[in-house]
PAPA-729023 format. One line per field, with one value per residue (C-alpha): residue number from 1; x, y, z. Coordinates in pm, whole numbers. Layout:
BEGIN
nr	c(NUM | ...)
u	c(X | ...)
v	c(Y | ...)
w	c(Z | ...)
This chain:
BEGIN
nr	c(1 | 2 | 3 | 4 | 5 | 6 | 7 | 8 | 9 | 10 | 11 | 12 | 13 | 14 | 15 | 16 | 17 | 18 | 19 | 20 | 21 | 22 | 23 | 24 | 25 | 26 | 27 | 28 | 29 | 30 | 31 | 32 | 33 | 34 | 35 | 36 | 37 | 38 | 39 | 40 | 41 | 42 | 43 | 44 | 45 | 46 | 47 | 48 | 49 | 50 | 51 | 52 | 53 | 54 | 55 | 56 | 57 | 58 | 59 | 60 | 61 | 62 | 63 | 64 | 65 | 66 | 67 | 68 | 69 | 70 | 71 | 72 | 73 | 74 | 75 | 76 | 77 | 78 | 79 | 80 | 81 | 82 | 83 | 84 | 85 | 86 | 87 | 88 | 89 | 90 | 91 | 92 | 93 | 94 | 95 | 96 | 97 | 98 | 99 | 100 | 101 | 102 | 103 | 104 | 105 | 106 | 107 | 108 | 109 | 110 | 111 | 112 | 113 | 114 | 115 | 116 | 117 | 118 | 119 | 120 | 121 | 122 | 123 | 124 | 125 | 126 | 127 | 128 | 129 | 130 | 131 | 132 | 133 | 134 | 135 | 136 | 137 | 138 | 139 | 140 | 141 | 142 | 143 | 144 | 145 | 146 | 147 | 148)
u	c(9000 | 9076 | 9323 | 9698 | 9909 | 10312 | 10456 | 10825 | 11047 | 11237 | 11594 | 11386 | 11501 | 11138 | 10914 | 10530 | 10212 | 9910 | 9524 | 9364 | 9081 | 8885 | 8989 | 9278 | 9311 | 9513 | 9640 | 9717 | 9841 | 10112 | 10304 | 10204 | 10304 | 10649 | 10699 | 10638 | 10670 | 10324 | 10005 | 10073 | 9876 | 9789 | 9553 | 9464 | 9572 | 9296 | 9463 | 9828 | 10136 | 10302 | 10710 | 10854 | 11191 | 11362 | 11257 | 11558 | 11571 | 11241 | 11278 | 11000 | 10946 | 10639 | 10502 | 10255 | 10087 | 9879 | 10078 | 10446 | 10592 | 10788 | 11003 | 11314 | 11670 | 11843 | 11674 | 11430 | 11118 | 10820 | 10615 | 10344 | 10197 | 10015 | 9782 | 9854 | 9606 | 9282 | 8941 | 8923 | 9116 | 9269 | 9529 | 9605 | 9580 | 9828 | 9830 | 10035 | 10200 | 10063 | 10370 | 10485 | 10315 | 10403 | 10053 | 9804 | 9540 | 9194 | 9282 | 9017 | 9120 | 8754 | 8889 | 9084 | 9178 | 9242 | 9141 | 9210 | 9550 | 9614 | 9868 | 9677 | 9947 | 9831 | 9478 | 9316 | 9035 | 8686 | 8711 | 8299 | 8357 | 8503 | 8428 | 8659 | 8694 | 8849 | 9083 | 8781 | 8521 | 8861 | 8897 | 8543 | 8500 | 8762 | 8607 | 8492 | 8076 | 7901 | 7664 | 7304)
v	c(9772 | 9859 | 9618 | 9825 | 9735 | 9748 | 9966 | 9961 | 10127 | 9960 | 9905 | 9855 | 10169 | 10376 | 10093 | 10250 | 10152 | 10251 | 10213 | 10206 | 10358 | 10117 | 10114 | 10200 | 10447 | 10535 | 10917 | 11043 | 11365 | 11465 | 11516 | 11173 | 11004 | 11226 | 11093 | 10695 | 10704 | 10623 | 10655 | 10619 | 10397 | 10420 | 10382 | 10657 | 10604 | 10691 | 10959 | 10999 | 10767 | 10583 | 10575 | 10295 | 10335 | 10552 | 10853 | 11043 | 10911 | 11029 | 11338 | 11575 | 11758 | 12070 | 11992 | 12193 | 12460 | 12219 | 11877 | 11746 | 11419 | 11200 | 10978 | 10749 | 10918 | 10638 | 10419 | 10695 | 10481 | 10698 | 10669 | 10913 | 11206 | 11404 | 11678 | 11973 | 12065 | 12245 | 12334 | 11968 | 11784 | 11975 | 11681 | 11667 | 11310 | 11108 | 10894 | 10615 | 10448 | 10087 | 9930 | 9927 | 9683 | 9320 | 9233 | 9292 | 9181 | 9364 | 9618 | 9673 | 9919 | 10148 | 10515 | 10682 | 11081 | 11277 | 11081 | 11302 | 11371 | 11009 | 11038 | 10731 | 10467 | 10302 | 10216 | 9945 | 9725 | 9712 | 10112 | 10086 | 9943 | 10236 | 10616 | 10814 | 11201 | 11448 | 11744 | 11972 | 11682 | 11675 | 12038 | 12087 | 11897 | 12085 | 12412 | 12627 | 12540 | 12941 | 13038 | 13108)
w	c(11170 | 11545 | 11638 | 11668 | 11331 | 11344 | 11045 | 11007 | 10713 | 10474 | 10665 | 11000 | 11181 | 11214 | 11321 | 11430 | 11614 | 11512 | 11520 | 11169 | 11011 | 10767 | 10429 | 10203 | 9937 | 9630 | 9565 | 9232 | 9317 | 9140 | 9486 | 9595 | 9242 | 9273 | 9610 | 9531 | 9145 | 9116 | 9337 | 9714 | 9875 | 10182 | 10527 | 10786 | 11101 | 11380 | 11558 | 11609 | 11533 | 11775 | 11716 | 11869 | 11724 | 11550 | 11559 | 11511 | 11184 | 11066 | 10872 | 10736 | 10412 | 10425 | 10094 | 10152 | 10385 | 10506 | 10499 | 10568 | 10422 | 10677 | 10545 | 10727 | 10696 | 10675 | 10395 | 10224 | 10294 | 10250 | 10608 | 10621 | 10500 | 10792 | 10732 | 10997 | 11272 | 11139 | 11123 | 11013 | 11195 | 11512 | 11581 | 11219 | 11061 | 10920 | 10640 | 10635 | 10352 | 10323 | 10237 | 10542 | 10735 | 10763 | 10798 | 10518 | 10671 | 10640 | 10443 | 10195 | 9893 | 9898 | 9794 | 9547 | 9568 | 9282 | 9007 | 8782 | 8862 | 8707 | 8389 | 8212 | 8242 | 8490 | 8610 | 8888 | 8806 | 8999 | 8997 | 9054 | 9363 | 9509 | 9619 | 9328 | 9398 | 9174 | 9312 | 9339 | 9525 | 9817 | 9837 | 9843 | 10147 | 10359 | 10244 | 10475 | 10491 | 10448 | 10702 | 10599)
C-alpha cells in the first residue's frame, strides 16, 4: 500500500495524509482497549504524518516512556499512537487508528499485538491467518540484541 490515504477525525477538524505500510493490526493492550473500549485497530504509517488541518486541535497524552496518544480536542477521536524516536525507530513511528479513513481499501488485517492481553470477550475469526505475538514476543523484538 503506497498510494497517500486521507485520515480525518470524527467532527472533521484533524484531517491527515499519509503513506501506509501493508497490513493492519489489532492491539489488546490494556492501554489500547482503555483508549477505544476494545482493541485498537490500526495501520502504520511509513514515516511521519502529514496534518493538513487542524493541528491545533490535536492533543497528546505520554502514555508511556516510549509512546504518546494523539487524539482531536474537539471531538475525542483517537488518531494515533506514535512510538518516540529510538534505537528502533529514530523518527519514531506512528500508528494510526484505522477508523479514520474514508477509504478502506487494501487494508488487509495480518497482525495482532498482545494477544494475551485479550479479556476473552471478544475474539476475530481466521486467527491462523495471521502473525499473533504475546507482550513478551513485542518486547523481545525492541530489546537491545547482546554482543557476542
Amino acid at each position: 500500500m503506497s498510494a497517500l490515504k486521507a485520515a480525518a477525525c470524527l467532527c472533521g477538524t484533524v484531517k491527515m495524509s499519509m503513506t501506509l505500510k501493508p497490513g493492519l493490526g489489532a492491539c489488546h493492550c490494556s492501554s489500547c482497549r482503555r483508549w477505544c473500549g476494545g482493541p485498537l485497530m490500526s495501520v502504520h504509517a511509513e514515516g511521519a504524518v502529514e496534518v493538513t488541518a487542524g493541528a491545533d486541535a490535536i492533543k497528546t497524552y505520554a502514555s508511556s516512556d516510549w509512546a504518546e496518544r494523539a487524539f482531536c480536542g474537539e471531538c475525542g477521536s483517537g488518531l494515533y499512537y506514535r512510538l518516540l524516536p529510538s534505537e528502533h525507530f529514530p523518527q519514531g513511528e506512528y500508528i494510526v487508528s484505522a477508523g479514520l479513513f474514508d477509504d478502506q481499501t487494501g487494508f488487509n488485517f495480518d497482525h495482532e499485538v498482545f494477544v494475551d492481553g485479550n479479556p476473552g470477550w471478544y475474539s476475530f475469526s481466521g486467527e491462523e491467518n495471521r502473525n499473533r505475538m504475546t507482550e513478551a514476543d513485542v518486547f523481545a523484538m525492541f530489546a537491545p540484541k547482546e554482543e557476542g
